[in-house]
TORKOL-4160 file (C-alpha; in steps of 0.2 Angstrom, whole numbers, padded with zeros to 4 digits, m for minus):
197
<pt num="1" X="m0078" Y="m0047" Z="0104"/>
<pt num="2" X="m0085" Y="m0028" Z="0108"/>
<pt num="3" X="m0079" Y="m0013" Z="0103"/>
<pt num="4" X="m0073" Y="m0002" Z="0118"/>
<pt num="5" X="m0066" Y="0017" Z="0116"/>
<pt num="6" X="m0048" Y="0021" Z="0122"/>
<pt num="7" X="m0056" Y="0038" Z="0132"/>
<pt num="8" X="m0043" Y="0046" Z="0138"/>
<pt num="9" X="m0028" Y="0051" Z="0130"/>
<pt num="10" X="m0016" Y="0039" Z="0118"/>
<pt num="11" X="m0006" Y="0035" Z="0135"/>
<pt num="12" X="m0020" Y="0025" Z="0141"/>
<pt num="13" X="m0024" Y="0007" Z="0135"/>
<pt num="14" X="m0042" Y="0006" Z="0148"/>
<pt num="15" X="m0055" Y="0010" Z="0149"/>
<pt num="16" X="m0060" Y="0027" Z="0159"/>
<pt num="17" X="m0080" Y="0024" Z="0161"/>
<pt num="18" X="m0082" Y="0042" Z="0166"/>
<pt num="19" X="m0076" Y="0051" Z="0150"/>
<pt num="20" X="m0084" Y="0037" Z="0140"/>
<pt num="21" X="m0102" Y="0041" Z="0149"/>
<pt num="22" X="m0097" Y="0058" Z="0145"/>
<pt num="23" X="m0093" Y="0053" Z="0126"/>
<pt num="24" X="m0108" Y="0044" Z="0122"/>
<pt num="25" X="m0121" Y="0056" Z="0132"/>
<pt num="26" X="m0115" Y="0074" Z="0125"/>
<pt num="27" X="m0108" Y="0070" Z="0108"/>
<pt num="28" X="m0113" Y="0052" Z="0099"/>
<pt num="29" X="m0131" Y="0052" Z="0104"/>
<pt num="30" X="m0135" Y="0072" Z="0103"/>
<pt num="31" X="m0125" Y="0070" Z="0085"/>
<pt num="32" X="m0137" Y="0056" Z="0082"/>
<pt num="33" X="m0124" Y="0043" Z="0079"/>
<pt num="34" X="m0137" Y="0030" Z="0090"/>
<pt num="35" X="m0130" Y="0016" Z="0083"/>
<pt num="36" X="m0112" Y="0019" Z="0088"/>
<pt num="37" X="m0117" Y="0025" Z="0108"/>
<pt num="38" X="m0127" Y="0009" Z="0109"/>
<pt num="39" X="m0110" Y="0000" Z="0103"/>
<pt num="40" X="m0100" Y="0009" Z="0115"/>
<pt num="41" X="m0112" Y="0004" Z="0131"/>
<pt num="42" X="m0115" Y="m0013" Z="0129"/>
<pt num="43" X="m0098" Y="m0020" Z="0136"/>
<pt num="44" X="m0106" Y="m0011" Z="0154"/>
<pt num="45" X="m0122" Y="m0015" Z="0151"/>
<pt num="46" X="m0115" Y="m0034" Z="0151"/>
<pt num="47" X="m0102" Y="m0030" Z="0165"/>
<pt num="48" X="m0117" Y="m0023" Z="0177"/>
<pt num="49" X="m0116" Y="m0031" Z="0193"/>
<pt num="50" X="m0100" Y="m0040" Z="0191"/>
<pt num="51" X="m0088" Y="m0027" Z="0202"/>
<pt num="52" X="m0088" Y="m0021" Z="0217"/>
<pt num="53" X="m0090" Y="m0004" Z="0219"/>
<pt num="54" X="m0073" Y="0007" Z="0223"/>
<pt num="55" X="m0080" Y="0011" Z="0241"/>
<pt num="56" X="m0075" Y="0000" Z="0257"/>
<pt num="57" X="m0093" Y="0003" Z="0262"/>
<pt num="58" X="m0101" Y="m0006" Z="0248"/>
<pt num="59" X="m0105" Y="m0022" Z="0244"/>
<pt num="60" X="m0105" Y="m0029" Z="0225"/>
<pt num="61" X="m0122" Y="m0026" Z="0220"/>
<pt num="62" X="m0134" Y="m0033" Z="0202"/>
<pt num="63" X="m0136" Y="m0015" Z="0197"/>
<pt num="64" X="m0120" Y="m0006" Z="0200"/>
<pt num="65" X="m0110" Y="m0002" Z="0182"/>
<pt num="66" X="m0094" Y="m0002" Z="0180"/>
<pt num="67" X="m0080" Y="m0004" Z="0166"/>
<pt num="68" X="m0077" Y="m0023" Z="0161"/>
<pt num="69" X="m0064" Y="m0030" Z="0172"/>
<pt num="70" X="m0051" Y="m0034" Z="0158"/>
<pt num="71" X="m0049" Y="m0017" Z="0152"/>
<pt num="72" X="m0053" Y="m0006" Z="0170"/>
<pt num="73" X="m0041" Y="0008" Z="0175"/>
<pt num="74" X="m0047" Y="0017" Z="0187"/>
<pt num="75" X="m0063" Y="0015" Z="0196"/>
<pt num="76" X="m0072" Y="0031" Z="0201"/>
<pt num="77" X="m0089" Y="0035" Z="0210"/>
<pt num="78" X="m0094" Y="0043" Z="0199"/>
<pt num="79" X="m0093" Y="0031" Z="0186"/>
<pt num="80" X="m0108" Y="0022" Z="0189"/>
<pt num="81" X="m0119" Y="0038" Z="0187"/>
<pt num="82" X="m0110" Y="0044" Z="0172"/>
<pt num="83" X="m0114" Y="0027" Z="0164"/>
<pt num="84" X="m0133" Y="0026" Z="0170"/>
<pt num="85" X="m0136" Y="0043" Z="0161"/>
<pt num="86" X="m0126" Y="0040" Z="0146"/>
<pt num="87" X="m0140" Y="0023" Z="0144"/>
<pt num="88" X="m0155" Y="0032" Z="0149"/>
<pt num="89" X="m0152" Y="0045" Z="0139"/>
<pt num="90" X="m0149" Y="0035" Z="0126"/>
<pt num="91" X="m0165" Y="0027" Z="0128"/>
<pt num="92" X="m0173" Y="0041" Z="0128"/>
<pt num="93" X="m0166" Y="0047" Z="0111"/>
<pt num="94" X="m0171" Y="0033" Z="0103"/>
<pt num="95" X="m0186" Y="0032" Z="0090"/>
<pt num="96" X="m0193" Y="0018" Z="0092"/>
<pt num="97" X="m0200" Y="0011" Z="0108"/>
<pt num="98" X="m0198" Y="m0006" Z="0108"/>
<pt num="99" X="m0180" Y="m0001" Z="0106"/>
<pt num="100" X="m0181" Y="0008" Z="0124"/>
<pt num="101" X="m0187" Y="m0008" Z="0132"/>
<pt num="102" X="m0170" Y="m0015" Z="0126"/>
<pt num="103" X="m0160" Y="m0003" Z="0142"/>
<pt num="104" X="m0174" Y="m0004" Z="0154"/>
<pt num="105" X="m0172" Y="m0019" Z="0167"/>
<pt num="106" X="m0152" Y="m0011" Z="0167"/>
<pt num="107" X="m0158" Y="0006" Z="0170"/>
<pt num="108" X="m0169" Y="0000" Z="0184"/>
<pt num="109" X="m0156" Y="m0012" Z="0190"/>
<pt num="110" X="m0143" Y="0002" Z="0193"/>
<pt num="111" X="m0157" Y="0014" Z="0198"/>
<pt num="112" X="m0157" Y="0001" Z="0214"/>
<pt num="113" X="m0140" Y="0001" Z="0217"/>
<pt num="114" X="m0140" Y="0020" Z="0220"/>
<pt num="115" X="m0152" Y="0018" Z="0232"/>
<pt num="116" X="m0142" Y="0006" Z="0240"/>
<pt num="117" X="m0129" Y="0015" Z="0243"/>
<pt num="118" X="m0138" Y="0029" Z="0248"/>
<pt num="119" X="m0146" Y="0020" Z="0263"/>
<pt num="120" X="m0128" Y="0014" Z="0271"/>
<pt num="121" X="m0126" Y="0018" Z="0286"/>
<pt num="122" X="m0110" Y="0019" Z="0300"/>
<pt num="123" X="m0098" Y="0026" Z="0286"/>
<pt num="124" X="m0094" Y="0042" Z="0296"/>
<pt num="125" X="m0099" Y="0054" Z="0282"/>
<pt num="126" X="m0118" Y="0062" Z="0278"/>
<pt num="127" X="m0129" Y="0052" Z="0278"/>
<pt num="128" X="m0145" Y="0051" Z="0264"/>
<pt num="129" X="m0129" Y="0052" Z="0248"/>
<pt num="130" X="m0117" Y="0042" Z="0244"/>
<pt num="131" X="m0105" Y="0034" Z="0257"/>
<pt num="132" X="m0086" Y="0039" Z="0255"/>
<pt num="133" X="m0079" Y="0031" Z="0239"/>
<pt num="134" X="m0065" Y="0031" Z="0226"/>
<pt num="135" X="m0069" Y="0050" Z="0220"/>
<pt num="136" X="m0053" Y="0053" Z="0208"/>
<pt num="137" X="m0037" Y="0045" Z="0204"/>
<pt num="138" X="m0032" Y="0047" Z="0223"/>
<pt num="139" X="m0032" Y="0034" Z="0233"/>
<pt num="140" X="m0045" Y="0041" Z="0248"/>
<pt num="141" X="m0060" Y="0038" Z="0249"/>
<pt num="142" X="m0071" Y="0055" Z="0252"/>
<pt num="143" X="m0090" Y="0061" Z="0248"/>
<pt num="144" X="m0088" Y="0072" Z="0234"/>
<pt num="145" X="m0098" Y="0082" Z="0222"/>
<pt num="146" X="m0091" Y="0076" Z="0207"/>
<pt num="147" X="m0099" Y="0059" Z="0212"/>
<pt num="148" X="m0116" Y="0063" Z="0220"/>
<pt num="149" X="m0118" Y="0072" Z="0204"/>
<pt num="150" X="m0118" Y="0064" Z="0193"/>
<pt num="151" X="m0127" Y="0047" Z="0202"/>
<pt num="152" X="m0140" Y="0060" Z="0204"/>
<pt num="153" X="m0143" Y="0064" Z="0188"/>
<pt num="154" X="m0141" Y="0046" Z="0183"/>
<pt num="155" X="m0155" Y="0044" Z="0191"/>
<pt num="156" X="m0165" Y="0059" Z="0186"/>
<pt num="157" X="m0161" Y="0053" Z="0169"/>
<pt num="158" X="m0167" Y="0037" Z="0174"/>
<pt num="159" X="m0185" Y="0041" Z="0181"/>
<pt num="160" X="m0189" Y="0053" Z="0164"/>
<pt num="161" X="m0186" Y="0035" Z="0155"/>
<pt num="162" X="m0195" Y="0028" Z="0166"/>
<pt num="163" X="m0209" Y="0039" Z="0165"/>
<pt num="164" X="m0209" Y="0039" Z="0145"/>
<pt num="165" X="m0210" Y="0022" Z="0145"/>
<pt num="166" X="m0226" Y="0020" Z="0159"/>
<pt num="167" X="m0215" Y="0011" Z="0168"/>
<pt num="168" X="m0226" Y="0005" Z="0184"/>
<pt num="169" X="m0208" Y="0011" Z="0195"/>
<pt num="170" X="m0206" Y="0026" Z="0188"/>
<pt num="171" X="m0215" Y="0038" Z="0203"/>
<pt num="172" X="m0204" Y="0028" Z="0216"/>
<pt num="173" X="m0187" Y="0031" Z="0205"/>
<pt num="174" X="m0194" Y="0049" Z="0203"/>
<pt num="175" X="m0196" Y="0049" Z="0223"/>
<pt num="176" X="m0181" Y="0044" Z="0225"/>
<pt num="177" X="m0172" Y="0057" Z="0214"/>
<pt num="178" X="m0181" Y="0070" Z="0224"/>
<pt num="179" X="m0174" Y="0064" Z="0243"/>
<pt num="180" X="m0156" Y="0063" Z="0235"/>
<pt num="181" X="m0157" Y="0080" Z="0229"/>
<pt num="182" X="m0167" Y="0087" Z="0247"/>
<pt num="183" X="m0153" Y="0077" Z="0257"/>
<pt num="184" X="m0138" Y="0083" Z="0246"/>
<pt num="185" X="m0143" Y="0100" Z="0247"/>
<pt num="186" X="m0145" Y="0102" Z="0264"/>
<pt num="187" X="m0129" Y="0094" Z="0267"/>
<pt num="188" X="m0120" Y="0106" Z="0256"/>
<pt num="189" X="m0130" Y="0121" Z="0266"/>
<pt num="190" X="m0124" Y="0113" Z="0282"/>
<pt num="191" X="m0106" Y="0113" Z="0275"/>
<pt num="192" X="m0105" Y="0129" Z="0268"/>
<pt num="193" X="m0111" Y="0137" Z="0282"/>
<pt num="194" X="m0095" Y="0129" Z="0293"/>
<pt num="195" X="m0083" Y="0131" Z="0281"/>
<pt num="196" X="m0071" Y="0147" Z="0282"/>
<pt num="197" X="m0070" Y="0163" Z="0275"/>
């Protein structure tokens, strides 16, 4: 009963929740086509909490977003951050306020699970970001950019709705944002400075 986007090529029959973040965040909503973007995300905003994330470390947890079992592909990381900035960015397109009320117990829902998973421990990798996951279409598990970054801007996304909305959270998000992107950094120094020439 939802309209969902075929986002990859004409090969694919599911849903690739990455490119459809991507869709609705850099070209529906900045084109001003609100109504369609708000179509487009309500299959995740129902599906929130109902998968496990693709990570061995992780649990299944109320905020995490994901695509809708019955038309999943591939489950990426990175997912869940493309799809919490594709809604909070919406949101914060949107005109009228009572209408950004509409995404914000999600946002906040999912804001949770980032944190989460930020604070498990004994998976091997750095800890403070996210544990090793699903990254690509590959079938290891790894910490890699492509998915810290975009859960981190998720959840800058996130706090700045947060804020425009006086949400009483939105300082703690905001905190939090600000320890990912301390801790991630400083992992990447550490890393560059080992790797070789």
């Amino acid at each position: 009963g939802r309209n969902v986007t075929l986002s990859g090529s004409l090969a694919y029959v599911k849903i690739w929740a990455t490119p459809t973040g991507k869709m609705v965040s850099m070209l529906l909503d900045p084109l001003g086509y609100h109504d369609l973007a708000g179509e487009y995300l309500e299959p995740f905003i129902e599906a929130q909490g109902t998968r496990k994330p693709p990570s061995s470390f992780l649990q299944e947890h109320p905020g995490y977003l994901g695509s809708p079992v019955a038309f999943k592909s591939i489950d990426w990381m990175a997912d869940h951050g493309s799809l919490l900035f594709a809604i909070a960015n919406h949101a914060l397109l949107l005109p009228e306020p009572r209408a950004k009320q509409r995404y914000v117990e999600a946002v906040l829902k999912a804001c949770e699970f980032i944190r989460y998973a930020r604070h498990v421990k004994g998976h091997g990798g750095v800890e403070g970001i996210l544990p090793p996951a699903r990254y690509s279409d590959a079938y290891e598990q790894t910490q890699g950019v492509w998915s810290d970054g975009w859960n981190y801007k998720g959840l800058t996304t996130a706090a700045r709705l947060l804020r425009q909305v006086n949400h009483p959270r939105a300082d703690e998000m905001g905190a939090e944002a600000e320890d990912y992107r301390r801790t991630y950094v400083a992992a990447l120094r550490a890393a560059s400075a080992r790797a070789a020439t």
